[in-house]
N, C-alpha and C positions, 0 to 999 in steps of 0.2 A: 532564472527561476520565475514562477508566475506569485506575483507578489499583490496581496492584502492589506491595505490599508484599516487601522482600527485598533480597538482599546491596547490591546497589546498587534500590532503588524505580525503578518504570518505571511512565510512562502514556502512554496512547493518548488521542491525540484524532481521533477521526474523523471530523469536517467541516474541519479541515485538513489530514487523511490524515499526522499528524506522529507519531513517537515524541520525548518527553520521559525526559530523562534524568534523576535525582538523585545528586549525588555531595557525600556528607555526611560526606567527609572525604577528606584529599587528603595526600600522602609517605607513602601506603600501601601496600606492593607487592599485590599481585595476580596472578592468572594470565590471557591472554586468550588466548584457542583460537580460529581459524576452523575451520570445517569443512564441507563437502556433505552435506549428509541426502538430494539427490534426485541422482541421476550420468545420465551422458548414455549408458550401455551399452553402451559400447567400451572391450575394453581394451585397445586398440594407441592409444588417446587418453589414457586412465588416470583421466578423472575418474569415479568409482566413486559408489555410493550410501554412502554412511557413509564417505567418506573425510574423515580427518583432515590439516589443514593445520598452518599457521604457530600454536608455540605459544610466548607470550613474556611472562615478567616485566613487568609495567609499575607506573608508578604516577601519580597525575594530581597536577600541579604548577598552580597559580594562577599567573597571571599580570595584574595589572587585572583589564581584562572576559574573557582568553580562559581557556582551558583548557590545557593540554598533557598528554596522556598519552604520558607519557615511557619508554622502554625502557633502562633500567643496563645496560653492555656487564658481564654477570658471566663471559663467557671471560676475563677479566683483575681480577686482585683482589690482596690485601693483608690476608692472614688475620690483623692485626694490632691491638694495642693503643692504639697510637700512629694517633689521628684524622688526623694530616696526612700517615702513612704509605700508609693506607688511600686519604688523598683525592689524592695522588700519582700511585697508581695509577691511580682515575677519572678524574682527566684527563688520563691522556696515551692511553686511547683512546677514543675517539669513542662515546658512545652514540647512539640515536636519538629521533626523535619521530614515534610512530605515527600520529595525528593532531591537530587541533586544534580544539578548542570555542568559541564564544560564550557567556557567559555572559548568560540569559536573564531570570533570577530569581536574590533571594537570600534564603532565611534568617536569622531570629534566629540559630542557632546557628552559623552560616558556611556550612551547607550549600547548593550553586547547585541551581538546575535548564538542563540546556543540553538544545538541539535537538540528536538522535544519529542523526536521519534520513537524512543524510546519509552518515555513517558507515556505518550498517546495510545501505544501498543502495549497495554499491557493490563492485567485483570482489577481496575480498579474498583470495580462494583461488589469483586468478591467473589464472581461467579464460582468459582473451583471449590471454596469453601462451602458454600451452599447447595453445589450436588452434591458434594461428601456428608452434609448435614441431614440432607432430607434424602440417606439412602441409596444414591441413582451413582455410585460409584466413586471410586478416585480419577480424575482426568486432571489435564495437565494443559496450558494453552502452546500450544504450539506454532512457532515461531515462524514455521516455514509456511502455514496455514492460513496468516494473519499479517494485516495490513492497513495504512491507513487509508480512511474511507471516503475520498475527493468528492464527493458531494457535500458534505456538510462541514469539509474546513473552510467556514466563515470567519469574516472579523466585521463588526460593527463599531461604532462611534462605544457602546458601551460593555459590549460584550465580545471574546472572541471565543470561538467554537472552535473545538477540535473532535476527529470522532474516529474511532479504528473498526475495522470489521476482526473480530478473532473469532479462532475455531480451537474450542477445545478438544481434547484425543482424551481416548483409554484404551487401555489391551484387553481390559478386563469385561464381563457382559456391562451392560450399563443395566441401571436399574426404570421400573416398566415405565414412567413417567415419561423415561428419556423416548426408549422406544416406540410407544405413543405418539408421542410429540416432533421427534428428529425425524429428518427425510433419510440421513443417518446417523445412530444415534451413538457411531464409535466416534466422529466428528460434528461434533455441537456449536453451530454458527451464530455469533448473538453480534451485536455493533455496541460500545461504550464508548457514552461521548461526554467531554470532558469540558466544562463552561468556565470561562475565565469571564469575571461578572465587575465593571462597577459597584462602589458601596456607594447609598446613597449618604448625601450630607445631613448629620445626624442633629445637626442645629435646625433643620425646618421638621422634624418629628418630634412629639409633647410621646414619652415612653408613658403608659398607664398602668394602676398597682393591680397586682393581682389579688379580687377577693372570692372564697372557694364557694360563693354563692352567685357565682354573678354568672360561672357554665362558661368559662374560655379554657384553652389551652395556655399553656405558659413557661417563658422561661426566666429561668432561677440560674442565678448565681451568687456567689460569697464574696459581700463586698467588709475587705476588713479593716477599712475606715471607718465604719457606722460607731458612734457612738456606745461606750461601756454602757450596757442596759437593754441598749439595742440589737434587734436579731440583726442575726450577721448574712443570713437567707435575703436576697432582695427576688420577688418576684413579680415578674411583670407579663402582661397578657399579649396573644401573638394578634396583629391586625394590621389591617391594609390600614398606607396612611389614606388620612381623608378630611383636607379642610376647607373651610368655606372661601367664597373666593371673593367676599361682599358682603354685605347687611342683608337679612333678612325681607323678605317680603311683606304684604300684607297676612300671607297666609303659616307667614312665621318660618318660612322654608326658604334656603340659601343655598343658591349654585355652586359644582364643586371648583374648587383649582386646577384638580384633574379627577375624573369620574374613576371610578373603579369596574373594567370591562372584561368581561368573560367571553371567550369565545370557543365556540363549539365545532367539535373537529369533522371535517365534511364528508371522512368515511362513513357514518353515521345515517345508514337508510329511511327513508319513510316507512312508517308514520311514525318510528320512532324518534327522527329529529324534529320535530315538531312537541312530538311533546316534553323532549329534553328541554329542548328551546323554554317551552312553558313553563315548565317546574322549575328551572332555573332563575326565569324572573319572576317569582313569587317575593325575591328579595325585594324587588324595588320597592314593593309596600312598606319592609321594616325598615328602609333607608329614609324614605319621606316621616315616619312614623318618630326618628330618628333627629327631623330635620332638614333633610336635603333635599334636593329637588335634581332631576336626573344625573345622580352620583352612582347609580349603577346601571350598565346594561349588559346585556349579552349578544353577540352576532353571532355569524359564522366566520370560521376563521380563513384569511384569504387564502388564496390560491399559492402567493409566493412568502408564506408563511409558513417558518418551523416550530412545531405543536414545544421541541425541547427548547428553542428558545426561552432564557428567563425573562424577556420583556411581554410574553404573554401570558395570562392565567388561561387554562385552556381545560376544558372537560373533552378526554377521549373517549373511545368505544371499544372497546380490549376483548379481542377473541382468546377464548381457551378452548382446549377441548370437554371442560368438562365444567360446568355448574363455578361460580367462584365469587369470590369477593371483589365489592368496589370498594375502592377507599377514596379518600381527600387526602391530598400531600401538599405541601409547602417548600418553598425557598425561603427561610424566614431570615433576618438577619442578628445572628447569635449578641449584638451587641445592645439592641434594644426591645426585640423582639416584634419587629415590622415585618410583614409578610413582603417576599419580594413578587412571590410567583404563586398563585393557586394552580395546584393541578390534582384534576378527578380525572380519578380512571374510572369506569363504569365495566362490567364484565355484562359482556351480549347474552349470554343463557339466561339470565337471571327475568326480560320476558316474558322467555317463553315457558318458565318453571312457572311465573303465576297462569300460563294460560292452560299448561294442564293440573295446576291446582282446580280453577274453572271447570275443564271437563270432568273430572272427577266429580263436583259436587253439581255437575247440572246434565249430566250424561246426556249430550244436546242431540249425537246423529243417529236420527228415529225419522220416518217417515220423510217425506220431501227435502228433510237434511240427512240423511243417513252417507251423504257424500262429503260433508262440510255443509258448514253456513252459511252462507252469504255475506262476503265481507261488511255490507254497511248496516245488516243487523247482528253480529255478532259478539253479545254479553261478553264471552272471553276475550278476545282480543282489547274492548272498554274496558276491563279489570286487569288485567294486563300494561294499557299503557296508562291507565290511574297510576296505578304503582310506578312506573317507571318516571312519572311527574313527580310524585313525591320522592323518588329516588336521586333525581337528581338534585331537587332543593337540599338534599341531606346532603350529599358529600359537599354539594358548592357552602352547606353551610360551616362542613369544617375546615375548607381552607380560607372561607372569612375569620376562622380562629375559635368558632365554637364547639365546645368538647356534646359529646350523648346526653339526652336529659333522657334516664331509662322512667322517672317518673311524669311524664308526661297524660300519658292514655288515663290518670287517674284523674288528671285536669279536662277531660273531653277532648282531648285529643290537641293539645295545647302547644306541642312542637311536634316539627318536622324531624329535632332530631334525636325521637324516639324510631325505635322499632317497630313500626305496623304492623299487627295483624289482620291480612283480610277478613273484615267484620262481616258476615252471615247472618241474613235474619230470617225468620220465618212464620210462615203463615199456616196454620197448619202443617199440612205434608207439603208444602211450598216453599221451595228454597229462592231467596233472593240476592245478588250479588249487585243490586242496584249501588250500594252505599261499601261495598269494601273498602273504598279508599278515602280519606279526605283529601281537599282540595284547597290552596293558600296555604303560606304560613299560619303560627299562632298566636296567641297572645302572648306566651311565655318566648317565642322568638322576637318578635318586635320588642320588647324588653331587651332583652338578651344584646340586640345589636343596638340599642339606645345606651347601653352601658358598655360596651367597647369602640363607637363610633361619635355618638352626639357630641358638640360643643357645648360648654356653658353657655348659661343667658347672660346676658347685662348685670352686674353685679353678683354674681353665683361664681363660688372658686369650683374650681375639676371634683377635689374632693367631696364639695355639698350636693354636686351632680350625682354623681356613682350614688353617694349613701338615699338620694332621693329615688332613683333605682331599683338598688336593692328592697329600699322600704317600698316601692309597689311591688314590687313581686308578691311580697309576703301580706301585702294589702286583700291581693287578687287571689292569696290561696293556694299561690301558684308551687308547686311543689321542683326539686333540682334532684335528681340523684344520679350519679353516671358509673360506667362502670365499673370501678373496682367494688362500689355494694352493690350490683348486679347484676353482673357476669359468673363470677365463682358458684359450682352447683353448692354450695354449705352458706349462700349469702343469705342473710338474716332480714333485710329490709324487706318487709312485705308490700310496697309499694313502686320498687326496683323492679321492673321485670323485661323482656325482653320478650317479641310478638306477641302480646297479650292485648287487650281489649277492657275497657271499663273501670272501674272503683270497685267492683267486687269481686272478689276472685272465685267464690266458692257459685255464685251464681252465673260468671262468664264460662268455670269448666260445666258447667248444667247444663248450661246452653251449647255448648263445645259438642259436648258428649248426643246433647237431643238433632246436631247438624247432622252429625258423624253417625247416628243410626239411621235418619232418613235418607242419609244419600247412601249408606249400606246396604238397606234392603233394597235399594232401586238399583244396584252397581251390577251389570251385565255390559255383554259387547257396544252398548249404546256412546261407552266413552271414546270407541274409537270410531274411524271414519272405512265404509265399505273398501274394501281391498287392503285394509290393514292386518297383518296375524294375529290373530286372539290372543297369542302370547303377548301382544304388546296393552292389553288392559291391565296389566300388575303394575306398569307406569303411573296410572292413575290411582292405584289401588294404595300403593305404600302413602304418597302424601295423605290421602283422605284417611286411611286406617290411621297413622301416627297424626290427624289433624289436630287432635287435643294435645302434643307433647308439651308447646311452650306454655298452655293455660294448667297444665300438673306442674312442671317447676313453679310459676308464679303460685297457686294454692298451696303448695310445698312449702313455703315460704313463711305460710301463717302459722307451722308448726313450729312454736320454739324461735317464731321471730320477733325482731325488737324494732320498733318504727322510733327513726330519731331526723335531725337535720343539717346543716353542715353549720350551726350555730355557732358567732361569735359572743365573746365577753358584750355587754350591754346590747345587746340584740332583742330587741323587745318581741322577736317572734322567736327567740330563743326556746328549744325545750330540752328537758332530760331525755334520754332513753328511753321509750314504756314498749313493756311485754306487749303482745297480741292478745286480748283474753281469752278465758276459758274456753267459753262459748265458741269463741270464731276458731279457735284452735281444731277445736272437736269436730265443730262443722266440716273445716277444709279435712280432716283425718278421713271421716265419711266420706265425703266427696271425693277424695282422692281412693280411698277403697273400692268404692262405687264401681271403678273404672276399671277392676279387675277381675271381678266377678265372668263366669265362662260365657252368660248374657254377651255381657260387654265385649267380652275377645272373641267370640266365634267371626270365623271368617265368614264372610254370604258362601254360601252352597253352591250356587254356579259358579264361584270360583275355585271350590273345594274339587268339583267332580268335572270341573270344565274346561280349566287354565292349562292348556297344553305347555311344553317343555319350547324354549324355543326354537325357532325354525333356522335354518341355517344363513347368515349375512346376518344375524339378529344375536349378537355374544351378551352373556349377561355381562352385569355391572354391578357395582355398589350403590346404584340408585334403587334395588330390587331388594326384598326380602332374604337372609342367606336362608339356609339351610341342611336336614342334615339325610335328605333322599334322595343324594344324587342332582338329577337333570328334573326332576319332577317339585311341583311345588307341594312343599311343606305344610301342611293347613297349620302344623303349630306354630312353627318357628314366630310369626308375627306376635302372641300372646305371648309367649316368653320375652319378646324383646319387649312390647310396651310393660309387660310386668317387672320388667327389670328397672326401666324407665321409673316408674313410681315407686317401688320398693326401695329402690338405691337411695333416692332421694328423701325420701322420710327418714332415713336411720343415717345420712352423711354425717362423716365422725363430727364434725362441727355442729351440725344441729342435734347431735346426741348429746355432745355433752352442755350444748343449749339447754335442753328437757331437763336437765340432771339439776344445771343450775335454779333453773325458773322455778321449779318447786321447788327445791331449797330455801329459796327463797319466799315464794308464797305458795304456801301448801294446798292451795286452790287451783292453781295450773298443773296442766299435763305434765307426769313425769315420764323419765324415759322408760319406769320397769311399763307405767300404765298404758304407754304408746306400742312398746310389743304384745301385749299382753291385745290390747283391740288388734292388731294388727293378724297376730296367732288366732285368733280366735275366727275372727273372718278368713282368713285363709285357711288353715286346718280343719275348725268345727262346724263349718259347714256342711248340711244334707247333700253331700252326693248324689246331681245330677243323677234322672234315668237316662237320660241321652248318651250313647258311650263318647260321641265324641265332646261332649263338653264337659263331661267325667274326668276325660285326659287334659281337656283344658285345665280344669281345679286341680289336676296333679304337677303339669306345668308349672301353676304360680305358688305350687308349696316347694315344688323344689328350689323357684328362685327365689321364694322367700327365705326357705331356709340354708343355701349357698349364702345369702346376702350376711345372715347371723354368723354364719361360720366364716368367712373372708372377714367381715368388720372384727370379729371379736378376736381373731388369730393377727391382725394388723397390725407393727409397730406403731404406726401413728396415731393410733386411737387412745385415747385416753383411759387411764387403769382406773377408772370410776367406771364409763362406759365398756369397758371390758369386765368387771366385774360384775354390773347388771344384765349383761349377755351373756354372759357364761352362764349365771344363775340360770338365766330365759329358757337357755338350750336345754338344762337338765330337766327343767319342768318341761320342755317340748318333748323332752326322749321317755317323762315318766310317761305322760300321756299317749304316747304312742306306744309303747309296752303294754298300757291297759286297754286300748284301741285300735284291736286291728284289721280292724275294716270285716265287713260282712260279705266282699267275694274277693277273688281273689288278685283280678287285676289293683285291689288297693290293698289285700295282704301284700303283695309283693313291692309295690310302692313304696307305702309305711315301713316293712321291717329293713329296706335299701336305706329309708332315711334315718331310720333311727340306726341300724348300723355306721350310717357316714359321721351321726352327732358324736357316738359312745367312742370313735376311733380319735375322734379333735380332742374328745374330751381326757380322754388317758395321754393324747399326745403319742399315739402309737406310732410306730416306724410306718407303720401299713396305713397310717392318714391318710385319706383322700387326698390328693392333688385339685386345684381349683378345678372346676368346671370348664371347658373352652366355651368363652361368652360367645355368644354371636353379635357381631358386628349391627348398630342401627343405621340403617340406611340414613344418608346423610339430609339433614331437615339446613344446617346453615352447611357450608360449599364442603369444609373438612371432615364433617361426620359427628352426633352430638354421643357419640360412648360414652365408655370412663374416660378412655383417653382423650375425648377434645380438649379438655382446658390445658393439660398440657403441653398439646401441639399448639397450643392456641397463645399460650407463655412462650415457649419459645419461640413461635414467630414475630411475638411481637420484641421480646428480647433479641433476636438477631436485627428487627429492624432498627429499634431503640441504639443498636452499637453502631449504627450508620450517620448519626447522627445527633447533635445533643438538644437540637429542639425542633423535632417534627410537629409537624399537624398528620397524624396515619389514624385514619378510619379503616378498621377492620371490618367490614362488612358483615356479621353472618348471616349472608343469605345464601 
């Protein structure tokens, strides 16, 4: 057998196609990692190239002839002196057993050798689960199909690698993702490889407390020795270790022990690896800022280096077929929460989506560029790899342990690891994309990694550190909020937002709105380049029409929103809860109506009377408009989806029954009867358009408005207060339309449809409308922002969350 030397010794035998295991000691913990080194190229499926899996503590127990590699439940422990305190704790919950060995061979010294063939072939990532999850069929891994994968059965001094190639089968179609994606998609080929990892020694690591202002990620466990009084939660933040290796300098900054290096994986083209390279060392700043002095770098990663190895943090470059998320993953270690591995995956479309964001708002091929640009003057491509600068400092900032700061942009732009929106400015009719992106980390990052990285000073305990920390942040103004208040479309924070711009919300959709008509009236074949099909400017058309989406949820947000902070007991920047007032409420209410008006929605006219059907080689997509004219483009469908977009959002059953409360409570704030009541009023009583097609636009947004009354108010989950002020809304909408029924007749016919659809909810007739079939919003983040994103958007990250019990997973939405 060809035989490996390393953390645990590995041999191949090749005429019985077998891997051998050596296990030359056993009540030894370890770490054991799955992962994907090859992904199926879909990210609405999620298995990715370099995705990391299930990461778990184990350790191998004898038994007679067999093995067990056993998994300690360490969410429950007994940080205590007393052994039967400790083992108290172990048994009353449940560990497991990952798998099980025969023992093959044995050693003078005790050491076995087992058969781990089995083991290494076989679906431990989950895959099979995961195409039945997201749709693409039942498949099965197939035995005869799969093997293990002699390239990368390594052993190191600290790690040993195993890795199998499998193919999974079905009888059945598979679903379109597979077919997409698969060369054949009845046989689905992926590699899962399997890390047998060193734990580092936990006596050179100082574990750090977790506080919910300080913007880490973190893990939590139940330790139930703590003291009666004491929470029995201990939580602590996830971070590379990182200590000084010497006394400071003159300039206050100390060399590390060992640096913290990232390296950048060499699939990775120009000019894009250059400026991943870049964005990535924006760190060094908040490392020195921090204390250190070259404690972090980045390279490329060598030639005879593996990207799945845990001994390196590595940022890859991950092809899909279609638009996707990058995230930041971790190897972290479940016992103290030290990061073992940083790994970012970056998804390649992401780009070349900002650079036809660009063409869209600068429709550049006109006169001696009507062919292309000139690569070394070409504004898109700058806006393009800006962003991908800052895209990279983002992930690389969450597997340093950093959670989203979605209130950043209201700081000037104060972290990396908020959501950017490409920032527009303008001059007149002059659109400028000089400044879309910022550049460096922020102030609220340098913070950020001073409080999970820095050492005390000379006489300063850990604890007087952190709280001196915290207390600048709040010195600086500097605002934290992450996603769970501001991701959900019903979040309440009005300073929580996601691609948004600035401190005001009602004055950045203004501005949103004033980019989005200039670059509409100028929007002709100029976005594409000569010898492209005309049908290919609806590419550019859907981002710039839906430009304003993420500045209507963030304004959305001032209706019935409550601004608070993650405030501890004696926290001198402590606050209550306070509503949004009157005034700003009302404003964004405008603002966000503003946007619906038929003005607003009209499609430009050369693309109404101009945008051919596609040509053939050219299939639509979900990146496109749907609609409901066949092969021909829809002039409405787009005003019905952006109207759906704002209407949904103002009346979300959660911010309804916000409105209900807020007056309740002070009779000065918007209630919910008075927010449909503006809402009806602007969309129904308005002067109908002489224009017939922008007549049919204002028929459009009465009908989404009033689908939207009729779906919330018929909704179990909506609140019987909020259903009761709806119900009443509809009957005043149905008197009104009884007394109003339009002056010709394409709005006779309108009106007496909708006021028949109200009177049929409202008796609860057999013959009740059925919902409306919504049309789908072309996707703004990689899965799509409908109703249904957050849903898909929960369960992705709940399937990833069962993979492990303390990731670092940056869901991208871009």
């Amino acid at each position: 057998m060809e035989a490996q030397e390393g953390f645990f010794p590995i041999y191949w035998d090749a005429q019985a196609g077998k891997i051998w295991l050596e296990i030359p000691r056993f009540d030894e913990n370890f770490l054991y990692v799955s992962s994907l080194p090859s992904g199926l190229g879909s990210n609405d499926v999620g298995l990715d190239r370099g995705q990391l899996g299930t990461e778990r503590v184990v350790h191998f127990e004898r038994v007679g002839p067999k093995v067990l590699m056993i998994e300690p439940n360490l969410d429950y422990r007994a940080t205590s002196d007393n052994p039967q305190e400790r083992e108290a704790v172990r048994d009353a919950f449940a560990p497991g057993v990952v798998y099980g060995f025969e023992v093959a061979a044995e050693g003078d010294d005790g050491s076995v050798l087992v058969d781990a063939t089995d083991f290494v072939v076989r679906d431990a990532h989950g895959v099979v689960r995961r195409l039945k999850q997201t749709g693409q069929g039942s498949f099965t891994l197939s035995a005869e199909r799969s093997a293990p994968y002699l390239p990368n059965l390594k052993a190191f001094p600290q790690n040993t690698e195993m890795e199998a190639r499998l193919t999974f089968t079905t009888e059945a179609t598979p679903g379109e993702h597979v077919r997409d994606t698969a060369s054949d998609p009845y046989h689905v080929t992926l590699r899962v490889r399997h890390s047998l990892v060193h734990l580092p020694d936990t006596s050179g690591y100082t574990p750090r407390r977790m506080d919910p202002r300080s913007g880490y990620f973190g893990t939590t466990y139940r330790d139930y020795a703590v003291p009666i009084g004491q929470e029995i939660p201990q939580r602590l933040i996830n971070r590379h270790r990182l200590t000084c290796a010497g006394p400071r300098d003159d300039d206050g900054l100390c060399e590390p022990e060992e640096p913290i290096v990232y390296y950048l994986d060499p699939g990775t083209p120009e000019p894009v690896r250059s400026a991943l390279l870049d964005g990535a060392r924006w760190w060094n700043e908040a490392f020195e800022a921090a204390g250190f002095r070259n404690a972090y770098e980045v390279k490329m990663l060598p030639d005879d280096a593996d990207p799945m190895d845990v001994r390196y943090n590595v940022i890859q470059w991950v092809h899909r077929r279609t638009r996707g998320w990058s995230y930041g993953a971790s190897v972290t270690d479940p016992r103290t929460g030290e990061i073992l591995k940083g790994h970012v995956t970056l998804g390649s479309l992401r780009v070349r989506q900002d650079y036809l964001l660009a063409e869209g708002l600068l429709a550049p091929y006109q006169g001696e560029h009507a062919d292309g640009v000139p690569p070394d003057d070409d504004p898109m491509l700058q806006m393009a790899l800006a962003r991908i600068r800052q895209l990279s400092a983002h992930e690389v900032g969450h597997t340093l342990g950093l959670a989203h700061n979605f209130a950043a942009s209201v700081n000037n732009r104060a972290s990396v690891m908020d959501y950017p929106a490409p920032l527009v400015t303008l001059a007149g009719d002059s659109v400028s994309i000089d400044r879309a992106y910022d550049t460096g980390i922020g102030e609220w990052d340098k913070l950020a990694i001073r409080y999970g990285y820095a050492e005390p000073a000379d006489g300063q305990s850990e604890a007087e550190l952190l709280d001196d920390v915290v207390q600048a942040v709040q010195e600086a103004g500097l605002w934290y909020i992450t996603d769970r208040d501001a991701r959900p479309a019903g979040a309440a924070h009005p300073k929580a937002n996601l691609w948004e711009n600035g401190d005001d919300m009602v004055q950045a959709l203004e501005r949103e709105m004033d980019v989005r008509r200039i670059a509409l009236d100028r929007f002709d074949a100029r976005t594409i380049r000569t010898g492209e099909p005309m049908a290919m400017t609806e590419e550019a058309l859907v981002p710039l029409y839906l430009r304003h989406r993420y500045q209507v949820q963030a304004t959305t947000k001032l209706v019935g929103g409550v601004t608070y902070n993650y405030a501890l007991r004696g926290d001198e920047e402590a606050m209550h809860p306070e509503r949004v007032d009157a005034a700003r409420q009302e404003a964004a209410l405008e603002a966000l109506l503003a946007t619906v008006t038929p003005e607003a929605l009209a499609v430009p006219e050369v693309v109404r009377e101009h945008l051919p059907p596609r040509p053939p080689g050219y299939p639509s997509n979900r990146e496109l408009f749907p609609g409901r004219t066949g092969l021909t483009f829809d002039a409405y469908a787009p005003a019905e989806v952006a109207a759906s977009m704002v209407l949904n959002g103002i009346v979300h059953p959660e911010r309804a029954m916000r409105l209900v409360g807020q007056h309740d409570a002070d009779a000065s704030l918007p209630s919910l009867r008075s927010v449909l009541t503006t809402v009806t009023d602007r969309v129904w009583k308005a002067d109908v358009p002489s224009d017939a097609y922008r007549a049919e636009l204002q028929r459009s947004v009465q009908q989404v408005w009033t689908d939207v009354l009729l779906q919330r108010t018929g909704h179990t989950d909506v609140a019987p207060a909020v259903q009761a002020r709806m119900t009443q809304h509809l009957r005043r909408l149905s008197n009104w339309l009884a007394s109003n029924a339009g002056a010709d007749a394409e709005t006779q016919a309108h009106r007496g449809h909708m006021r028949d659809a109200i009177e049929r909810f409202l008796q609860r007739s057999q013959e009740a409308d059925a919902p409306p079939a919504e049309l789908d919003t072309p996707p703004g983040s990689p899965i799509g922002s409908g109703p249904a994103w957050h849903v898909r958007q929960q369960q992705r990250e709940a399937w990833l969350d069962g993979w492990t019990r303390a990731p670092l997973r940056c869901l991208h939405r871009e």
